[in-house]
Biopython code that builds the backbone (N, CA, C, O; Angstrom):
import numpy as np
from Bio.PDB.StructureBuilder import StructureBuilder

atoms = [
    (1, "UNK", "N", (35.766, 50.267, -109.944)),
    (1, "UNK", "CA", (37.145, 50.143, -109.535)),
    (1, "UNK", "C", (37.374, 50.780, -108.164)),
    (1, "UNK", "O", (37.956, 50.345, -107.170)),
    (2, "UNK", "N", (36.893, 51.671, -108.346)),
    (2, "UNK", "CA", (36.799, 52.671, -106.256)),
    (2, "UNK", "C", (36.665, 51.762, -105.178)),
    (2, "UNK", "O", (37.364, 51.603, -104.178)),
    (3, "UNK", "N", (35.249, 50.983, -105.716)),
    (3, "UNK", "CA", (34.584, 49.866, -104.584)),
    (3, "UNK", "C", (35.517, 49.107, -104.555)),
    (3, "UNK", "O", (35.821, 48.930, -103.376)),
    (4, "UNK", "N", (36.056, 48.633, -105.119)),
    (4, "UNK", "CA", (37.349, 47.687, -104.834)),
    (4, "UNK", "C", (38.611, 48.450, -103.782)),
    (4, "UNK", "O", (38.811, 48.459, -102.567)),
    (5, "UNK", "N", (39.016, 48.807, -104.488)),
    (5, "UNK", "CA", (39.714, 49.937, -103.347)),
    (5, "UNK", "C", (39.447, 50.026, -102.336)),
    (5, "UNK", "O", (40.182, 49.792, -101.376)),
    (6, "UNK", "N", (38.320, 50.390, -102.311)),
    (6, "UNK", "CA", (37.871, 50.734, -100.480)),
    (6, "UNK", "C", (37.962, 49.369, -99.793)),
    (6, "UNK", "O", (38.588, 49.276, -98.737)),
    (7, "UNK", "N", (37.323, 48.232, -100.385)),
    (7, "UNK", "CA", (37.106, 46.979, -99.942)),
    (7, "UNK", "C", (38.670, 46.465, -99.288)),
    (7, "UNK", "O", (38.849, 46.326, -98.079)),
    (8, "UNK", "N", (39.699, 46.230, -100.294)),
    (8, "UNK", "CA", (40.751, 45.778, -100.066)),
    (8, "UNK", "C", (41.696, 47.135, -98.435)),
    (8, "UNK", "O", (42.342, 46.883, -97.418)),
    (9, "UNK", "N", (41.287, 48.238, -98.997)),
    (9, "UNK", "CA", (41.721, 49.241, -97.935)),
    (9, "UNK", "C", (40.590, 48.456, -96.464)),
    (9, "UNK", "O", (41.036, 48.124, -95.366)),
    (10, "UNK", "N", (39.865, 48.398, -96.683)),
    (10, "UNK", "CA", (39.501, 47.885, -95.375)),
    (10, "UNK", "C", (39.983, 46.707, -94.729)),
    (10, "UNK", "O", (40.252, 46.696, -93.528)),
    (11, "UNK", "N", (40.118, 45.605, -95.561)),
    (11, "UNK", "CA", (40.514, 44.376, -94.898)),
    (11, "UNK", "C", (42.179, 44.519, -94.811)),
    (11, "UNK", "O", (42.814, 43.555, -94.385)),
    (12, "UNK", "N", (42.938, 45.844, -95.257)),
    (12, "UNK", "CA", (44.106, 45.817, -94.755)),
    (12, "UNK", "C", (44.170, 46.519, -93.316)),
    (12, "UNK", "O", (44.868, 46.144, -92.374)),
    (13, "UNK", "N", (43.296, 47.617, -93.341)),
    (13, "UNK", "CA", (42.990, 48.014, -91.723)),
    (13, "UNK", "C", (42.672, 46.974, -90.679)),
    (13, "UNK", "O", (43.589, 46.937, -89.859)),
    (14, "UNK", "N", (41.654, 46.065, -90.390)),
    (14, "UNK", "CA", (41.131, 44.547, -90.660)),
    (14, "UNK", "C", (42.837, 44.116, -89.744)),
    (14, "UNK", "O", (43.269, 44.209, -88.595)),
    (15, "UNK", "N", (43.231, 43.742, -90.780)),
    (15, "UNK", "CA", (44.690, 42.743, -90.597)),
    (15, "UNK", "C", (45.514, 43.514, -89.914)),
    (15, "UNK", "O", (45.998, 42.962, -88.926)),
    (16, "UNK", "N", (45.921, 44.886, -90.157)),
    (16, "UNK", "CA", (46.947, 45.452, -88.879)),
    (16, "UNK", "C", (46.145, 45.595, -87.718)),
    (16, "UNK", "O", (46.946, 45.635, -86.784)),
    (17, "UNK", "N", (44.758, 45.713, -87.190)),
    (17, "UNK", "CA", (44.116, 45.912, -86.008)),
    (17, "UNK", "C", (44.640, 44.399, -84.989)),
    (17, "UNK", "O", (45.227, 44.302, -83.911)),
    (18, "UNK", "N", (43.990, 43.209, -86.128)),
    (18, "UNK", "CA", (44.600, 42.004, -85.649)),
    (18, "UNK", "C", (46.110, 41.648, -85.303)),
    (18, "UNK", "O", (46.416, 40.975, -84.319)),
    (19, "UNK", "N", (46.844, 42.067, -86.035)),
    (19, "UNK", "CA", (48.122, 41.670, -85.595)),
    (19, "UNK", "C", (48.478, 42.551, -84.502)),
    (19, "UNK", "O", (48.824, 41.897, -83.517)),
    (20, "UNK", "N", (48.521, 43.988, -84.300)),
    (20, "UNK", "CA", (48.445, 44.609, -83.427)),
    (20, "UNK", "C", (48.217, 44.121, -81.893)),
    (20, "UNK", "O", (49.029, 44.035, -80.972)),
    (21, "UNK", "N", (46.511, 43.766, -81.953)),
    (21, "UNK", "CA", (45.952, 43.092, -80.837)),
    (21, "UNK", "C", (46.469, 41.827, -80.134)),
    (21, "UNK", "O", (46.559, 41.574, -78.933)),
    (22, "UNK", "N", (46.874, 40.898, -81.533)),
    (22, "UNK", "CA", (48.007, 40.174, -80.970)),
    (22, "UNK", "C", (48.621, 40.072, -80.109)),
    (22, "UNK", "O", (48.432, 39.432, -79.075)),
    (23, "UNK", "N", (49.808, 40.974, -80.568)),
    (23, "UNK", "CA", (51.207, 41.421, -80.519)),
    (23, "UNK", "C", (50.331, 41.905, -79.147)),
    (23, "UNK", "O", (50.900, 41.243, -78.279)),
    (24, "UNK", "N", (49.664, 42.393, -78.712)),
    (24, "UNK", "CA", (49.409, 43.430, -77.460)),
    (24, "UNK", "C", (49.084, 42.577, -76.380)),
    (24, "UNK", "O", (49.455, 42.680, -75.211)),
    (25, "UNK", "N", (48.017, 41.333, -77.125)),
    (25, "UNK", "CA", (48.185, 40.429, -75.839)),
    (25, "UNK", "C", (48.998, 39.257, -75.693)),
    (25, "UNK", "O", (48.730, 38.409, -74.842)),
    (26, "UNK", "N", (49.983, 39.157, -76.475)),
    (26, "UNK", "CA", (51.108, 38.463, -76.138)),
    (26, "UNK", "C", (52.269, 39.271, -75.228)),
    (26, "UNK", "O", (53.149, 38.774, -74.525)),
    (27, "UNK", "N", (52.030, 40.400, -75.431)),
    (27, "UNK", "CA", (52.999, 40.828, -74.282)),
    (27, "UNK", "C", (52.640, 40.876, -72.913)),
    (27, "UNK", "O", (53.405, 40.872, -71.949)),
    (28, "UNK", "N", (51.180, 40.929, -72.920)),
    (28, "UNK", "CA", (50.421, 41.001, -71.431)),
    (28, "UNK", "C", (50.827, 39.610, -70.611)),
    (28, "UNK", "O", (51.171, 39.650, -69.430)),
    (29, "UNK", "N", (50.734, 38.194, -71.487)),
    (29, "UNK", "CA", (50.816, 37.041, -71.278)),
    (29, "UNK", "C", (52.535, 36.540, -70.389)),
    (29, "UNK", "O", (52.716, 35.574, -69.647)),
    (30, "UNK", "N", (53.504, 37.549, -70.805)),
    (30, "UNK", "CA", (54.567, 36.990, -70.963)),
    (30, "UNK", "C", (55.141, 36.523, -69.400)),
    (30, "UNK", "O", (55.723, 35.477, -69.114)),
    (31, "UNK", "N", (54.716, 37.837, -68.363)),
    (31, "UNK", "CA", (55.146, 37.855, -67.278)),
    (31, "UNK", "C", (54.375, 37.151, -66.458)),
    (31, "UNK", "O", (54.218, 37.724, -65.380)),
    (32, "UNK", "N", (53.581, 35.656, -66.596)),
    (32, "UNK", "CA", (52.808, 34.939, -65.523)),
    (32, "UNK", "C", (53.676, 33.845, -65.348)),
    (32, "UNK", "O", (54.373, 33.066, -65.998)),
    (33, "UNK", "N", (53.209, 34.217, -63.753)),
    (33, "UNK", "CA", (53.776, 33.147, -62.920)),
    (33, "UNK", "C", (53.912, 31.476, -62.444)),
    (33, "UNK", "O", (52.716, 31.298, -62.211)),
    (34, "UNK", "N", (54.209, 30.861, -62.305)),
    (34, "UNK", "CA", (54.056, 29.241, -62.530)),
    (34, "UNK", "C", (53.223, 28.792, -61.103)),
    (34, "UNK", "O", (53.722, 29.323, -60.111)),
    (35, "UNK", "N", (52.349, 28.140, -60.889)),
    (35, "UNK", "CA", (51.816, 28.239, -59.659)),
    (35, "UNK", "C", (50.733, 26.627, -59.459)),
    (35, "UNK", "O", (50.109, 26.200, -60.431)),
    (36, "UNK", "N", (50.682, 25.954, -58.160)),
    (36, "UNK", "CA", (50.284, 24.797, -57.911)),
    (36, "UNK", "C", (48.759, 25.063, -57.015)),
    (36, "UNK", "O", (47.973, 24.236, -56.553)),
    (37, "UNK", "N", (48.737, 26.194, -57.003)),
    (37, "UNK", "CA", (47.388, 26.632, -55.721)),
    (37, "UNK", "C", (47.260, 28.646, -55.886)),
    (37, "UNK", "O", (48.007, 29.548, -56.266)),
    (38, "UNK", "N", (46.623, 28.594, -55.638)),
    (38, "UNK", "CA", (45.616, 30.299, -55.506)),
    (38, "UNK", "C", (46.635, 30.608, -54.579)),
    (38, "UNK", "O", (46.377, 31.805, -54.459)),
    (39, "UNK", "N", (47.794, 30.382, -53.687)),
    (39, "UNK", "CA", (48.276, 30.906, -52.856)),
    (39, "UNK", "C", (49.557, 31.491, -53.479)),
    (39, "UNK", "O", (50.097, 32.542, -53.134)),
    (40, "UNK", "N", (49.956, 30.663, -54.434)),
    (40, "UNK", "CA", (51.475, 31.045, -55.133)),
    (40, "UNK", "C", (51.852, 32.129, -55.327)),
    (40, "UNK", "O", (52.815, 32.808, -54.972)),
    (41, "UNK", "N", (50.447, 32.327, -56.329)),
    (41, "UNK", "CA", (49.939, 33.678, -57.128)),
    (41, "UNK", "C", (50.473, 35.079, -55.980)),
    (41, "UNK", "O", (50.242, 35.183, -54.775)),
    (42, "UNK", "N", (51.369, 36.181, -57.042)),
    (42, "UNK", "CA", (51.110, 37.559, -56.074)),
    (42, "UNK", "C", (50.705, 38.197, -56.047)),
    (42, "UNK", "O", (50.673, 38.884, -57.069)),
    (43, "UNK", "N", (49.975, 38.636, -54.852)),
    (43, "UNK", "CA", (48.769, 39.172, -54.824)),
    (43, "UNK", "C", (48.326, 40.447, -55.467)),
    (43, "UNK", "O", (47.205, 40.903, -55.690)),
    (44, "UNK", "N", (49.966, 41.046, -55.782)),
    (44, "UNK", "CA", (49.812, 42.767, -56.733)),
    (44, "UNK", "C", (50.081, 42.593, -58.367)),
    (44, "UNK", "O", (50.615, 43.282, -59.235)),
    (45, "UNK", "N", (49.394, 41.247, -58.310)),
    (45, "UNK", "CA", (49.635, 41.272, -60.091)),
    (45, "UNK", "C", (48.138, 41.401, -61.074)),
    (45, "UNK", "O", (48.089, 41.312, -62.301)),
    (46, "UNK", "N", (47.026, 41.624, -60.169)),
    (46, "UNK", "CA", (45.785, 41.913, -60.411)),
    (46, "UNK", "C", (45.356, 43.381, -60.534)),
    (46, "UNK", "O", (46.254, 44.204, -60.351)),
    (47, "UNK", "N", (44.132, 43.840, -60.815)),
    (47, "UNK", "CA", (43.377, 45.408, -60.523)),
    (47, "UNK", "C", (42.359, 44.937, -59.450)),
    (47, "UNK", "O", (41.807, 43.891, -59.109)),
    (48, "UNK", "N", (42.396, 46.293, -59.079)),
    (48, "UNK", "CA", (41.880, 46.179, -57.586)),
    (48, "UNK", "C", (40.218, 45.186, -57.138)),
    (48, "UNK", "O", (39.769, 44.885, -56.032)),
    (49, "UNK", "N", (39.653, 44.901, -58.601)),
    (49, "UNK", "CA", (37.976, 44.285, -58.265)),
    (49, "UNK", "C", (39.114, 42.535, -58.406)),
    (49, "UNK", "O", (39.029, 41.846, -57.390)),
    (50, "UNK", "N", (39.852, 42.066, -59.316)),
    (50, "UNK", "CA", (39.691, 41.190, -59.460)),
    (50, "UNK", "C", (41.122, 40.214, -58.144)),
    (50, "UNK", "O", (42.014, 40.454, -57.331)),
    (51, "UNK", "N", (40.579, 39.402, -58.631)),
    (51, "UNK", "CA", (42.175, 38.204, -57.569)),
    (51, "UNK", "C", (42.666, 37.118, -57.998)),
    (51, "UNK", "O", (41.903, 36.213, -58.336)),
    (52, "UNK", "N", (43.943, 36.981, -58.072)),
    (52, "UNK", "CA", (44.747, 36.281, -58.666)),
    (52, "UNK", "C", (44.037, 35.074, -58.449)),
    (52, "UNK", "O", (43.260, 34.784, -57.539)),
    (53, "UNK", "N", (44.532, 34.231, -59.697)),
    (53, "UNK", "CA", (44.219, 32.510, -59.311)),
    (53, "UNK", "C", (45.443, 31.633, -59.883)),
    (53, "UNK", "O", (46.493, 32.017, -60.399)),
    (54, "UNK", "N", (44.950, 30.267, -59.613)),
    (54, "UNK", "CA", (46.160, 29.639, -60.412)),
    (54, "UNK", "C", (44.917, 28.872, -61.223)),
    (54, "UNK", "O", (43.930, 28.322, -60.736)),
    (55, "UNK", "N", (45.335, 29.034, -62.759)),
    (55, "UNK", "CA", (44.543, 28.541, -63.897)),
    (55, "UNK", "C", (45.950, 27.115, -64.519)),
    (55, "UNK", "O", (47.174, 27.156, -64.647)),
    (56, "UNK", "N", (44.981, 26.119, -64.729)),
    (56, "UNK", "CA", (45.378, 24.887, -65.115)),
    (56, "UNK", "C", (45.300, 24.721, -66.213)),
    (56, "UNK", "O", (44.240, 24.575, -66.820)),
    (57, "UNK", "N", (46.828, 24.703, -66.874)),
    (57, "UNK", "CA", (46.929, 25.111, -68.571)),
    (57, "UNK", "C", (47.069, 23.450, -69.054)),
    (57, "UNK", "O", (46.571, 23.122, -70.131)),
    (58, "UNK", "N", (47.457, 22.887, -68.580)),
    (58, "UNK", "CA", (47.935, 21.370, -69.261)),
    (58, "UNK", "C", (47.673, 20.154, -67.781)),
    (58, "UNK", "O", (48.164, 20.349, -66.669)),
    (59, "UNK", "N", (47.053, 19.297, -68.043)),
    (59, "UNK", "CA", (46.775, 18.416, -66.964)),
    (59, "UNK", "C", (47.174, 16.744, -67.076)),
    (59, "UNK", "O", (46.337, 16.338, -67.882)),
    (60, "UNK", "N", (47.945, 15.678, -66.717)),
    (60, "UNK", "CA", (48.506, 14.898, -66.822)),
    (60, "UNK", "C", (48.335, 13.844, -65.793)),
    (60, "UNK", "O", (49.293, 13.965, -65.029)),
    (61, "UNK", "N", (47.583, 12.878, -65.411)),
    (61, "UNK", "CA", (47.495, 11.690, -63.951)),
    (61, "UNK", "C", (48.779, 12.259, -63.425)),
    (61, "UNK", "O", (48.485, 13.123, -62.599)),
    (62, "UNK", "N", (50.317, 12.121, -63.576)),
    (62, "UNK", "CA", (50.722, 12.767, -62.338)),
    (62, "UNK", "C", (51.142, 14.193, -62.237)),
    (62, "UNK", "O", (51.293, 14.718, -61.134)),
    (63, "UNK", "N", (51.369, 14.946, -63.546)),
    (63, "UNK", "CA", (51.943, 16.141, -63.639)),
    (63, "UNK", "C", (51.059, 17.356, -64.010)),
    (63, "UNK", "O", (50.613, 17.348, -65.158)),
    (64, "UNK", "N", (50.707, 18.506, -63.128)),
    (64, "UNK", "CA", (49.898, 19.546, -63.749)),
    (64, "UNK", "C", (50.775, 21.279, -64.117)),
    (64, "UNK", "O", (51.648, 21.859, -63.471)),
    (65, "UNK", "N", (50.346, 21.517, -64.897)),
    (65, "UNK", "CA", (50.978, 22.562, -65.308)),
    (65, "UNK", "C", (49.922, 23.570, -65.223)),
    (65, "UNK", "O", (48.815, 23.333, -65.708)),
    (66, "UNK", "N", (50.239, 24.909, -64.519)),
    (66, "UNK", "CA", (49.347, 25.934, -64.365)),
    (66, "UNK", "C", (50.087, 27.010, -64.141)),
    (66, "UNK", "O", (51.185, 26.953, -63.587)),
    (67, "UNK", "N", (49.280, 28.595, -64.755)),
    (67, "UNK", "CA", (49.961, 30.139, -64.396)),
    (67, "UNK", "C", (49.188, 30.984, -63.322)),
    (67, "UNK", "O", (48.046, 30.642, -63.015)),
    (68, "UNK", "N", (49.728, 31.982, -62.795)),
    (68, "UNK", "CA", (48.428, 32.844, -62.578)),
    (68, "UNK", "C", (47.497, 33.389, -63.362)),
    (68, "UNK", "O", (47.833, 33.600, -64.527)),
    (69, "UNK", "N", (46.864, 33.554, -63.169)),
    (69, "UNK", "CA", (45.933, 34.652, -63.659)),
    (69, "UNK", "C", (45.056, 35.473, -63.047)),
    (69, "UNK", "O", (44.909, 35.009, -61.916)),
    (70, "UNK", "N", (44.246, 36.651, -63.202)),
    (70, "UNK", "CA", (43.162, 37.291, -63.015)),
    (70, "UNK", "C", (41.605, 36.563, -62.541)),
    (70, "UNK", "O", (41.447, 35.450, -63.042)),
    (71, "UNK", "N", (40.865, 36.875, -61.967)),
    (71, "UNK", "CA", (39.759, 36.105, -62.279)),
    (71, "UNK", "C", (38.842, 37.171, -61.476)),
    (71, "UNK", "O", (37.626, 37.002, -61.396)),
]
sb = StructureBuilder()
sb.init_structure("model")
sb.init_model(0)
sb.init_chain("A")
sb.init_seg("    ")
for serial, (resi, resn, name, xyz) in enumerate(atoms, 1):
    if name == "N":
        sb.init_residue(resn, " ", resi, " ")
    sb.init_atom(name, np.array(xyz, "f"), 0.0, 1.0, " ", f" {name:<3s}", serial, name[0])
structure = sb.get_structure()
């Protein structure tokens, strides 16, 4: 009966780590910018090794949709 216990105690640790991590990088996500070229992007929204880009989230023959990001 213990081993059980412990088992289920773990995969509840398990599940709040995940939702947590989530929740942590959905907030990181929230503040990117809408952008058509690497130039849009501003330039102080990176750490100092990496540089903004514009990443292409959805692509369409005439319409493209893209954010900044890191790279």
């Amino acid at each position: 009966m213990q081993m059980t216990e412990n088992i289920v105690e773990a995969f509840k640790s398990v599940y709040v780590m995940i939702i947590f991590l989530s929740l942590f990088l959905l907030s990181t996500n929230i503040d990117a910018a809408e952008c058509y070229q690497d130039s849009d992007c501003p330039e102080d929204m990176c750490s100092y090794l990496a540089k903004p880009t514009c990443i292409f989230t959805e692509y369409f023959p005439i319409f493209w949709m893209a954010v900044c990001g890191c790279d």
